[in-house]
GUSEMAR-321584 format. One line per 5 residues: for each residue x, y, z of C-alpha. Coordinates in nm, 4 decimals, decimal comma. Example, Ala and Ser with C-alpha at 12.3 -4.5 7.8 and 13.67 -1.06 7.14 Angstrom:
# residues 2
1,2300 -0,4500 0,7800  1,3670 -0,1060 0,7140
END
This chain:
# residues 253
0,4778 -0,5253 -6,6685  0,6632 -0,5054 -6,3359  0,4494 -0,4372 -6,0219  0,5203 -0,2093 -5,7305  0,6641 -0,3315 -5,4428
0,4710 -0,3353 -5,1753  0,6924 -0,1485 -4,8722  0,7722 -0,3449 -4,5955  0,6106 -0,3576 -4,2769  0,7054 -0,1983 -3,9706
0,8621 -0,4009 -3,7170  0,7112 -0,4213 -3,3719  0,8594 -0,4025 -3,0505  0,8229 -0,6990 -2,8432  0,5822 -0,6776 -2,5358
0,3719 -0,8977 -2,3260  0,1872 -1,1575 -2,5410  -0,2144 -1,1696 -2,4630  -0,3502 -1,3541 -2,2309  -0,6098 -1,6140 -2,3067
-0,7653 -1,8681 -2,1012  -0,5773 -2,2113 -2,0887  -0,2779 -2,1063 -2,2514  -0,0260 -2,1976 -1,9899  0,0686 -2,1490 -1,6753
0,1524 -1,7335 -1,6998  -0,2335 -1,7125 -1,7423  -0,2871 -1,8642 -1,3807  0,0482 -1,6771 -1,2324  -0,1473 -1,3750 -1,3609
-0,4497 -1,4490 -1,1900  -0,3005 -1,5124 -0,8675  -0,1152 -1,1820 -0,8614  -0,4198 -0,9926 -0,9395  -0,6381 -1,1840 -0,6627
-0,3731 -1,1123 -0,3537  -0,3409 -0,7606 -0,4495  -0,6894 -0,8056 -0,3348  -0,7308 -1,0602 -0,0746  -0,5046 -1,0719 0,1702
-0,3348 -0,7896 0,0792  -0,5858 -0,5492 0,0472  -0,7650 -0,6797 0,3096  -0,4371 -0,6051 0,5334  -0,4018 -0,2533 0,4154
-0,7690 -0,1815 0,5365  -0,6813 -0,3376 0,8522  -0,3697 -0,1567 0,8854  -0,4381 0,1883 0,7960  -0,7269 0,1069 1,0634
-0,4688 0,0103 1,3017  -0,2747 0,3146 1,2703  -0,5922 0,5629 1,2627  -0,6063 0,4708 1,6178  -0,2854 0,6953 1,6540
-0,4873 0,9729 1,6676  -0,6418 0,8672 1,9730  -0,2989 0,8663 2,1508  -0,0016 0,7010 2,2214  -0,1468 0,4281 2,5075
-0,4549 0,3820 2,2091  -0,2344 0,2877 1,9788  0,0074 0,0645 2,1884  -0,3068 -0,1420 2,2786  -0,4128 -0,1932 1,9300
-0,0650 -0,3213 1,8381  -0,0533 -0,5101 2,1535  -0,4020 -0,6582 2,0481  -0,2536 -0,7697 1,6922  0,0207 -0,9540 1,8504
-0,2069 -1,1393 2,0496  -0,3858 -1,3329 1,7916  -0,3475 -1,6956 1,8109  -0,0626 -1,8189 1,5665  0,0186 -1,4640 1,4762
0,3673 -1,5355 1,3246  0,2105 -1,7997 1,1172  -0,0626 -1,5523 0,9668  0,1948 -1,3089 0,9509  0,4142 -1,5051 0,7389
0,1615 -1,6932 0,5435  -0,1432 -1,3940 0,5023  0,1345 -1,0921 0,4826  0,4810 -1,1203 0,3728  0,4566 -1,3931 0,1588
0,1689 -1,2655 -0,0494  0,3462 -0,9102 -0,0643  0,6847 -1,0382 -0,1514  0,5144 -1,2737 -0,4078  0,2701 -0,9771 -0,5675
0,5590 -0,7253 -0,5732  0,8272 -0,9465 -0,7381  0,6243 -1,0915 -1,0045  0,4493 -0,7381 -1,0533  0,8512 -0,5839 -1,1565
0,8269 -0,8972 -1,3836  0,5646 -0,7954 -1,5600  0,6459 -0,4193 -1,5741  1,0015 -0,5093 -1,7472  0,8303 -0,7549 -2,0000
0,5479 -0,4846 -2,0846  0,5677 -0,1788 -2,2283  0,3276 0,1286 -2,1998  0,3198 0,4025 -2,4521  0,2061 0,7200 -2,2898
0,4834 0,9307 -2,5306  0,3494 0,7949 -2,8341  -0,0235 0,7518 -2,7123  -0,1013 0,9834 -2,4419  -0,4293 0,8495 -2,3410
-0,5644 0,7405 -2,0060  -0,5254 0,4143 -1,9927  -0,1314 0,3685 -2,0809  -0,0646 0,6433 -1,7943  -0,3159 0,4487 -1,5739
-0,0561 0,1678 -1,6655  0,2140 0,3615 -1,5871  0,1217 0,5041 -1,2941  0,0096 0,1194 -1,1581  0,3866 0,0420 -1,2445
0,5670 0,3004 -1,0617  0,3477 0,3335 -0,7314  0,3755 -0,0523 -0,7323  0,7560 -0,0165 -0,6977  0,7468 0,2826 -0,4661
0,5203 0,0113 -0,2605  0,7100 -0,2734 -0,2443  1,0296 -0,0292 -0,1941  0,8892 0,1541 0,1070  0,7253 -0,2218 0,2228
1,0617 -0,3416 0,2493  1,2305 -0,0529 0,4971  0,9195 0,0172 0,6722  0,8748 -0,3689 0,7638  1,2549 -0,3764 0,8466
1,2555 -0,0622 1,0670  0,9554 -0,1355 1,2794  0,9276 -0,5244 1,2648  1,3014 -0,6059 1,2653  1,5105 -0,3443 1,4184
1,5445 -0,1807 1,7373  1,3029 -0,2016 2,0618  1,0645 -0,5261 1,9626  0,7236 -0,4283 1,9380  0,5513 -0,7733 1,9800
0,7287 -0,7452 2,3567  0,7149 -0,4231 2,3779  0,3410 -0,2842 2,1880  0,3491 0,0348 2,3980  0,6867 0,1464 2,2879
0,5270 0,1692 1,9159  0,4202 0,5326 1,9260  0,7873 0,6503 2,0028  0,9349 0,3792 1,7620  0,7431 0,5548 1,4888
0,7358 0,9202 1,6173  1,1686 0,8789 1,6342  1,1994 0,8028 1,3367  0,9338 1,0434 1,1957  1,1331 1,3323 1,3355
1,3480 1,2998 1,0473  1,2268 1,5037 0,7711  1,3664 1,2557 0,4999  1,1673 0,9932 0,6529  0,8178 1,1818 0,7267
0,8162 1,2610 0,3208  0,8747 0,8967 0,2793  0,6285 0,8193 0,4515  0,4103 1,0735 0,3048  0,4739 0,9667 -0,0757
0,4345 0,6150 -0,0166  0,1448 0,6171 0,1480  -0,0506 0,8181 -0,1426  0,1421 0,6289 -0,3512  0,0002 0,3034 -0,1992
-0,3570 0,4081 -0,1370  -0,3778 0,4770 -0,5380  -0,1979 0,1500 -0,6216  -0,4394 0,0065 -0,3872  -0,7365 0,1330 -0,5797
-0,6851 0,1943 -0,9377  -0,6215 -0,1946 -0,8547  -0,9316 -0,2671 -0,7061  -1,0714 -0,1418 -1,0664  -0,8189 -0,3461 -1,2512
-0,9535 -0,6552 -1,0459  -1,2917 -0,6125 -1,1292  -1,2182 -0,5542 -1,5179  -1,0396 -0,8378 -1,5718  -1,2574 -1,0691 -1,3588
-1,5682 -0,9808 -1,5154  -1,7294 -0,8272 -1,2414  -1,7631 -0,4363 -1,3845  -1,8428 -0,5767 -1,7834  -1,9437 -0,3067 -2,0232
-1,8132 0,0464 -2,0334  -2,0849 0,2046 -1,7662  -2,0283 -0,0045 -1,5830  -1,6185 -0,0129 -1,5662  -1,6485 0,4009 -1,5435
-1,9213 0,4127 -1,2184  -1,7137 0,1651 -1,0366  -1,4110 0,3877 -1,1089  -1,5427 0,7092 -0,9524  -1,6290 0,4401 -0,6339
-1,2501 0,3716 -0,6167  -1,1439 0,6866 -0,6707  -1,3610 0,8367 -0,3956  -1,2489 0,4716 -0,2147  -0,8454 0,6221 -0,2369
-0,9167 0,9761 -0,1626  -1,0642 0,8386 0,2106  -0,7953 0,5887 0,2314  -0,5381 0,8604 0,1844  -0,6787 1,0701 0,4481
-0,6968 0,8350 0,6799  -0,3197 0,7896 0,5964  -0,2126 1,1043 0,6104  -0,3716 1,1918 0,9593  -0,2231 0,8862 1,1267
0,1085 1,0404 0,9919  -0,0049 1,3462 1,1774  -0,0568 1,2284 1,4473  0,2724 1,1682 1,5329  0,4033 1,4526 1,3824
0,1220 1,7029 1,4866  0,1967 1,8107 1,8126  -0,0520 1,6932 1,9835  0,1431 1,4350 2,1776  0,4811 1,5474 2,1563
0,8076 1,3485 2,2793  0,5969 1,0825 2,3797  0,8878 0,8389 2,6067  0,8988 0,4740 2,5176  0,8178 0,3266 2,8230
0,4643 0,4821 2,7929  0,2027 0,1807 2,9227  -0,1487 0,1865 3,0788  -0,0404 0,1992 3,4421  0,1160 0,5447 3,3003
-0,1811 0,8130 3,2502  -0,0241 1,0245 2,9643  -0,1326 1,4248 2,9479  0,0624 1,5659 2,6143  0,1312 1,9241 2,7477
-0,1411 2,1049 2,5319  -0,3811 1,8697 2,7033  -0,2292 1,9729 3,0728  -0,2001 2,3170 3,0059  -0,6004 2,3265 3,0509
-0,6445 2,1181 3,3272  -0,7140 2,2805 3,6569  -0,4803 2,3762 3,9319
END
């Protein structure tokens, strides 16, 4: 009596095999991409969007925390070794893992793959706005290190350009949630938020973590952009008591 044959199985896409303690090297490559997204990076995106939240205070404000920065002992060195390497070393091996996964949002819609995909894609706008942003203000034109007080015109210039200021605004929501969806990814996979509950509590804290983050963000951007100090010249110092014109217009004759 012949017997049915039993259909064949599907095949299966290839994706990124699981990751289990011990089994090679990817496992600690992993682990170290996961822990700079958190220390130093995040740390230096705190201190950053700090940094530039003193825009709102003015132009001279501003210039001195920048001029402060640059005056750390062996600056270049933590610069090199605490910033770009870390970010060039998170983002590049981050692409590496987005082209050897695969999410499936169109087949299963649920949070967690567009979670996934979301991760990906605000990763690359990231490390793609990083790139110009560190080039523009660190590399090219007046030198801020020499010149901190020229850094409120440096970035008011070149937010002038309406191209640029929606750059600027993407990225930097598109950072802030990168920044803290990751902050829950970190704590998943190192065991710090175990269970369910727990995992969902600690994501409303990040969530309500990257709405402030992107506030603070967005008003630094408007600071420069707002009005308030308008056509602010680059040779702006303290010696140099600057009055935006609003500000004058109420002072008394």
């Amino acid at each position: 009596m012949a017997t049915a044959q039993q259909p064949a199985a599907p095949a299966r896409r290839p994706g990124v095999q699981p990751l289990r303690a011990g089994q090679g090297y990817t496992f600690v490559l992993r682990k170290l991409h996961s822990l700079l997204g958190i220390i130093p990076i995040g740390a230096f995106l705190l201190e950053h969007l700090l940094s530039n939240f003193e825009a709102t205070k003015g132009p001279i404000a501003y210039g001195a925390q920048v001029k402060f920065l640059n005056s750390l002992p062996m600056v270049r060195v933590l610069e090199w070794v605490f910033i770009f390497l870390p970010i060039l070393y998170h983002g590049l091996y981050g692409i590496w893992i987005w082209l050897r996964g695969k999410s499936n949002v169109v087949y299963y819609p649920w949070a967690g793959n567009w979670m996934y995909t979301a991760q990906r894609w605000t990763g690359l706008i990231a490390i793609l706005y990083i790139g110009q942003h560190v080039y523009r203000q660190r590399f090219s034109g007046v030198s801020l290190p020499e010149n901190p007080y020229a850094a409120f015109h440096k970035v008011q210039v070149e937010l002038q350009n309406p191209w640029m200021l929606a750059v600027y605004v993407i990225a930097m929501i598109a950072i802030c949630w990168h920044f803290s969806y990751g902050i829950w990814l970190f704590a998943a996979k190192w065991g710090i938020t175990p269970g369910v509950t727990a995992r969902k509590r600690f994501g409303y804290v990040c969530a309500a973590l990257g709405v402030v983050l992107v506030v603070m963000g967005l008003a630094s951007i408007w600071a420069f952009v707002g009005g308030k100090y308008p056509n602010v010249p680059e040779d702006v110092s303290p010696t140099t008591y600057y009055v935006s014109p609003a500000a004058s217009s109420s002072l008394p004759v």
